[in-house]
N, C-alpha and C positions, 0 to 999 in steps of 0.2 A: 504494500500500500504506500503512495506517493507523498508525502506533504502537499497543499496546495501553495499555490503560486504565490510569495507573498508580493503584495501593490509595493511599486518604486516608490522610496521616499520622497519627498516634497522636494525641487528643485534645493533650498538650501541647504535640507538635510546632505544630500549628497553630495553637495560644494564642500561642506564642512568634512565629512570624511576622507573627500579627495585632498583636499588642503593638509589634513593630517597624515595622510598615508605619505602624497607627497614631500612635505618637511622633512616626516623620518626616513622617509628611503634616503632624501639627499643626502642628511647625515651620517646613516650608515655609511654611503655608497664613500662619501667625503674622506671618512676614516680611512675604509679599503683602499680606495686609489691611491691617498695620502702615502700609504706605502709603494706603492707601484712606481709614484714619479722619484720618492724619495730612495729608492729601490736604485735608479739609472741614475739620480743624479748624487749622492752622497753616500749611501749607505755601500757601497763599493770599499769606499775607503776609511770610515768610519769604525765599520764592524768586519771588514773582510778584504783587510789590506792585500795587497799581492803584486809583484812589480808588474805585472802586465792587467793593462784596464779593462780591456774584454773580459778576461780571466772574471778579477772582481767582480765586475757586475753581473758575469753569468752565474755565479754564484749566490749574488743577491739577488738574484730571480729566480734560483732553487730555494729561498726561502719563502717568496713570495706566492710559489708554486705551491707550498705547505699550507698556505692560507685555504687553496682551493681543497686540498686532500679534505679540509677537515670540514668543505661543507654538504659535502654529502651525507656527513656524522649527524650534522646540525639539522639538515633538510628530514632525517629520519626522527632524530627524537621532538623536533619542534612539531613535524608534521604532527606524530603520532598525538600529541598534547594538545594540541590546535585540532586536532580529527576528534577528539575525547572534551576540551574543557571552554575551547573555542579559542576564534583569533587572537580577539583582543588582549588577552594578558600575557601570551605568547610574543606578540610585538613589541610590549612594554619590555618585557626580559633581554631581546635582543639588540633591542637600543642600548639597554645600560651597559648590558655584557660588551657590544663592540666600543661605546664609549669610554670605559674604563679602560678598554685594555691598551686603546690609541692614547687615549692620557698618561699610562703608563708610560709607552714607547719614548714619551718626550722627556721622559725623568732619565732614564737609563744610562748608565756610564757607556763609555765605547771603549772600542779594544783596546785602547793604548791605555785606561787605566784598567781598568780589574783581567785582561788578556779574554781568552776563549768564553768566558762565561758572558761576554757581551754578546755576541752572537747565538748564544745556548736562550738567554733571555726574550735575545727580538723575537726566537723562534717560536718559543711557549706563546708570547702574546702575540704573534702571527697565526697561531693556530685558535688563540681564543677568537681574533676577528673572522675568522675564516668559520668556524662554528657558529658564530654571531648571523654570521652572514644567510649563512644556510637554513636558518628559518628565518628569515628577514624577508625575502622574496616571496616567498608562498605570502606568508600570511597577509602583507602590506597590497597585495594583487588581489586577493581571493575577498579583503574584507572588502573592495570596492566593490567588483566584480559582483559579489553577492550581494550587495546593495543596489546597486543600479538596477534597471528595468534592462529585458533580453536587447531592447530597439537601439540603444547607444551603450552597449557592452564596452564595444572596441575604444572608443571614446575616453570614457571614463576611465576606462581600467590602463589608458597607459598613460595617462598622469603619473603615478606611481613609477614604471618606465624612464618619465623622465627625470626620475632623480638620480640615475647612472650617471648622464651628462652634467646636471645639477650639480651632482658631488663634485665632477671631474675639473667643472669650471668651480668650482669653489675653492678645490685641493690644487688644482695648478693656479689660478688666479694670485693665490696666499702666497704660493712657492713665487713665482713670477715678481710680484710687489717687493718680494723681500730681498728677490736678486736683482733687481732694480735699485733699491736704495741700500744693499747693505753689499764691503766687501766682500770679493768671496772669501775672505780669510774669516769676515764674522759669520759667514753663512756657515761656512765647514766645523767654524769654533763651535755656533749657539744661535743660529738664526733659523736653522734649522728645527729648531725643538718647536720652534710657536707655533706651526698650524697643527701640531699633535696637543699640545698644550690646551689650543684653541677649541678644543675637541671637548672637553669638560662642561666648558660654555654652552656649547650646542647641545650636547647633551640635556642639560635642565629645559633648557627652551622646545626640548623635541617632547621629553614627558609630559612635557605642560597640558602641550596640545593632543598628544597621543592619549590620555588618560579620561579625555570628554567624549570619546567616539563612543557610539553605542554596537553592542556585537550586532554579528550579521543576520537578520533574521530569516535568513537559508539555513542557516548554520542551528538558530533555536530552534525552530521547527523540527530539525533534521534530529536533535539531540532531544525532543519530547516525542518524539516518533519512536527514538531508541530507547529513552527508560518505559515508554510502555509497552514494547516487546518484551524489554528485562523483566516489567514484571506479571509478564505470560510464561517468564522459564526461558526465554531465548537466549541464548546465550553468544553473544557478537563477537566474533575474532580483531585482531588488534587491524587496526587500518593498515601498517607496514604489509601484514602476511594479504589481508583482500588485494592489497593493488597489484603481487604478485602471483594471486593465482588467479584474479579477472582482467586486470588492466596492464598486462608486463607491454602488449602491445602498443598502447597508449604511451607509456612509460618509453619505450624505444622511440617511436614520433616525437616526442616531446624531444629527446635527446636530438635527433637527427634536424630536427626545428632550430636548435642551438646554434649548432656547432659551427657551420661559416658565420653566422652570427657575434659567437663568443670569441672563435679566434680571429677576425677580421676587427672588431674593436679594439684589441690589445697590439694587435699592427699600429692598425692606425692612431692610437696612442702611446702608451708605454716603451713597444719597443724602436717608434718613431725618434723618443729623446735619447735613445741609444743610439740612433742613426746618424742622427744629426749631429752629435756631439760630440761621438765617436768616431764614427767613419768618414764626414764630410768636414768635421772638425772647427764646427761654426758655434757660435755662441748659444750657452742653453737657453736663452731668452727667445731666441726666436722662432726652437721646438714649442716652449713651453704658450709663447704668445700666439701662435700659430693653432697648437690644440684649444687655448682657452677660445681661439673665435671662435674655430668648428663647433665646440660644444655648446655654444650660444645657438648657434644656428639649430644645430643637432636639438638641442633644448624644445626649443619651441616648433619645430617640423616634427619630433615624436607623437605629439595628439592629433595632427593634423593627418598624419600615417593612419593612428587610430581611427580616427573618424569614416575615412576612408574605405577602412574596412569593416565596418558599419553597411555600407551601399554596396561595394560588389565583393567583398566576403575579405576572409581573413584568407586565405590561398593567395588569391591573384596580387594582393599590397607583398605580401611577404616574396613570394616571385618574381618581384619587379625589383626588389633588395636583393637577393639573390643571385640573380643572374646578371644585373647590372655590377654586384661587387665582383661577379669571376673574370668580365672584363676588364674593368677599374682596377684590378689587380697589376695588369701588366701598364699600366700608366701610369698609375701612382708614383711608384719610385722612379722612374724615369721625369717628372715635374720635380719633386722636390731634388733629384740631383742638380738642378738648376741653380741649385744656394740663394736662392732670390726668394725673400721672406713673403713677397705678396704670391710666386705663383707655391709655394710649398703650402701656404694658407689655402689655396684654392684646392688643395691636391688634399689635403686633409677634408674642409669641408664638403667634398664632394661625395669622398669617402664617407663619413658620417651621414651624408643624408641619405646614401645606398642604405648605410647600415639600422637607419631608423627607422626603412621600408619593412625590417624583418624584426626590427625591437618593437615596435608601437604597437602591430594588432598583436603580438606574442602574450600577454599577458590574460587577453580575452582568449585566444586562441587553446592554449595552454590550460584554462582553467575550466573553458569547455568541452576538454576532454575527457573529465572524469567527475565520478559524483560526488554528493555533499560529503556522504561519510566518510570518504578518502581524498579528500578533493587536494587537500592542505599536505597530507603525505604523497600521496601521488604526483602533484604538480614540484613539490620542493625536491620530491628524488629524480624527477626526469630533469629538474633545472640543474641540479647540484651536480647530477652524474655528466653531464655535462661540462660543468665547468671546470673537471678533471682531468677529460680526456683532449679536451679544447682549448679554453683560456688559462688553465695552468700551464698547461706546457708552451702555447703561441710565443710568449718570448723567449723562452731558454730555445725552443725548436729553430726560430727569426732569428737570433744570435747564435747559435751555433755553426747556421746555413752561414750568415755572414762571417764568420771569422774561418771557418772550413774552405769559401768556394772565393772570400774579397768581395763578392759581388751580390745586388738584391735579385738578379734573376731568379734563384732556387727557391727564395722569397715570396718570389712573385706566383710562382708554380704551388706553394703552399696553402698560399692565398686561394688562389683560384678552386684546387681541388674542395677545399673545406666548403666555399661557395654552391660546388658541383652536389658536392653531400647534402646541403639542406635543400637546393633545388629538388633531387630526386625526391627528395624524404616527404616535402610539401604536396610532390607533385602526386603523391601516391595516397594520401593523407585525406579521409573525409572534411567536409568542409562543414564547421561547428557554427558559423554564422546564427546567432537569433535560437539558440537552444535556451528551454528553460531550466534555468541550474537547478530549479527545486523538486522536479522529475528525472529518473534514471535513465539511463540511456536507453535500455530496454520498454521504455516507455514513450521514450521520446521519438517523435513523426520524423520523415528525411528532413534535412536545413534544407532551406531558400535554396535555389541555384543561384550559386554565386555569377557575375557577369564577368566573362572571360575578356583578357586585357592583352 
């Protein structure tokens, strides 16, 4: 028996959750990256000195990489808790847990005074953000998602979406201002600590707001539908083992949905200020001002993605990111070896607005692949398993190629194929457009035909 369909909240109820979802993702997201650019630009020599700087930083992106292992951990036990107690207090916990650990990072001695246990340390609190991380996603997508009405899913739900970019212009912005006005001998000293620092701040300012949303009521429904089963004697399996013995398929699309997605982003950022700063040998201001515009851009063409696929489905917008990034692969690097700060800007935000095409409906997408009672472990383990095989590895893979071949060709060939995976993967993938999340799939009529593009 189905829950009935609960009525979309009132426009400003839904404004207010979106608003909320949005803030904390950025946050969160802020943290994460925060390590990513600090990863290419300091923490090389910082925590894992080495005469050779390739060396170093591929190193600091095997820690970085540790972030992701441990959000699949995250995306399962959040899931299950969010599948069992609901979103909202799930959200709360992953804000504080990745706050605290990024305010941590900014306290921490480095190698040259306490030796090896600096780098032993960034790791622990790289694996706490990375746990953090891994129920951050499900629940901040799903709470919106299930509040909104089926007609502006897509919409809605990648608000939340764009606090990836959000974060990234926040966390390189910080970085950026600071290598602007400070030498780089006080950046390398302690100018470095303040946008981890700054991370405390944001923090209070995100529970503020996170702590007024009301749960999702797909999710109450879903949960008084389940205690009066319980007490008919039914006895419900944990949401991790359901999504594995109904939904493993769903679970694989969601993954393959990712993955030119996840490792096409970490190109086009992260391992971009390895590029630039490394191999072309120009000033990190220019990586760094150069991502900050794209992400502005990227920022506000995420919802517009969404919206879009609203009207002719979530397939054809994510297809058109897709298959436009496996081209844009082989141009990319070829603009920014140009060393010319306006066309390496344009090469970047182009890049990003490909990659918006496949991040914006993704969140509707994703969430309309499986039901309430697994909905938050299902969608956090196809996200998370993902970002393992994907955006963990994208830059230790992108700097290896480069310091192995000198050149972005093999690069570029990376790019492309990851692109080729989620085109196949989408193109094989029912089209979830306009489902009503508060009925099961087995209940639910074919989606709209989407309009082919």
């Amino acid at each position: 028996m189905s829950s009935p369909a609960a009525a979309p909240p009132a426009p400003n109820s839904i404004r207010r959750i979106v608003a909320a979802s949005l803030i904390g993702t950025t946050i969160e997201w802020y943290d994460f990256f925060l390590y990513g650019s600090a990863a290419a630009l300091v923490f090389n020599t910082l925590f894992f000195p080495t005469a050779d700087p390739l060396v170093g930083t591929l190193i600091a992106f095997v820690t970085y990489a540790i972030g992701f292992a441990a959000r699949p951990l995250g995306g399962i036990v959040f899931g299950h808790f969010g599948d069992k107690v609901g979103r909202k207090k799930l959200l709360v916990a992953s804000l504080l847990m990745m706050g605290g650990a990024t305010f941590a990072m900014g306290l921490l001695p480095t190698y040259d005074t306490i030796g090896v246990g600096a780098p032993i340390l960034l790791t622990i609190l790289r694996l706490i953000q990375g746990f953090a991380l891994g129920g951050e996603w499900g629940g901040a997508v799903l709470i919106v998602s299930e509040h909104g009405g089926d007609k502006h899913r897509g919409f809605w739900a990648s608000w939340p979406q764009a606090g990836a970019p959000g974060g990234n212009l926040l966390a390189t912005g910080v970085l950026a201002l600071l290598a602007a006005f400070q030498s780089e001998a006080a950046f390398q000293s302690w100018g470095w600590r303040v946008p981890f620092l700054l991370s405390g701040v944001l923090v209070v300012i995100g529970l503020w707001i996170r702590v007024s949303v009301s749960e999702s009521p797909v999710f109450l429904a879903a949960q008084a539908e389940a205690e009066a089963e319980a007490a008919r004697g039914v006895k419900e399996k944990a949401p991790v083992v359901e999504v594995f013995r109904r939904s493993w398929r769903e679970v694989l699309a969601a993954i393959g949905t990712r993955f030119g997605e996840n490792i096409s982003y970490y190109i086009l950022t992260s391992f971009l200020l390895v590029y630039v700063t490394v191999h072309l040998e120009l000033a990190k201001s220019t990586a760094l001002n150069a991502v900050l515009i794209g992400s502005a851009v990227h920022f506000v063409t995420i919802p517009l993605w969404g919206a879009l696929s609203d009207r002719i489905g979530r397939r054809p917008v994510t297809l058109i990111g897709s298959v436009g990034m496996a081209v844009w692969a082989f141009l990319f690097f070829g603009l920014v070896d140009s060393a010319s700060f306006a066309v390496i800007t344009l090469a970047v935000t182009v890049g990003l607005l490909l990659h918006g095409a496949m991040y914006g409906p993704q969140a509707a997408f994703i969430s309309e692949m499986f039901d309430t009672k697994v909905r938050y472990s299902g969608a956090s383990m196809g996200s998370q398993l993902a970002s393992i095989v994907a955006g963990a590895l994208a830059p230790i893979i992108a700097v290896e190629l480069l310091k192995d071949f000198g050149s972005s060709t093999p690069v570029s060939v990376y790019l492309c194929a990851a692109a080729v995976v989620t085109t196949i993967t989408v193109a094989v993938t029912r089209e979830t457009r306009g489902r009503d999340l508060a009925r099961s799939r087995d209940e639910e009529p074919a989606a709209p035909p989407a309009v082919t593009v």
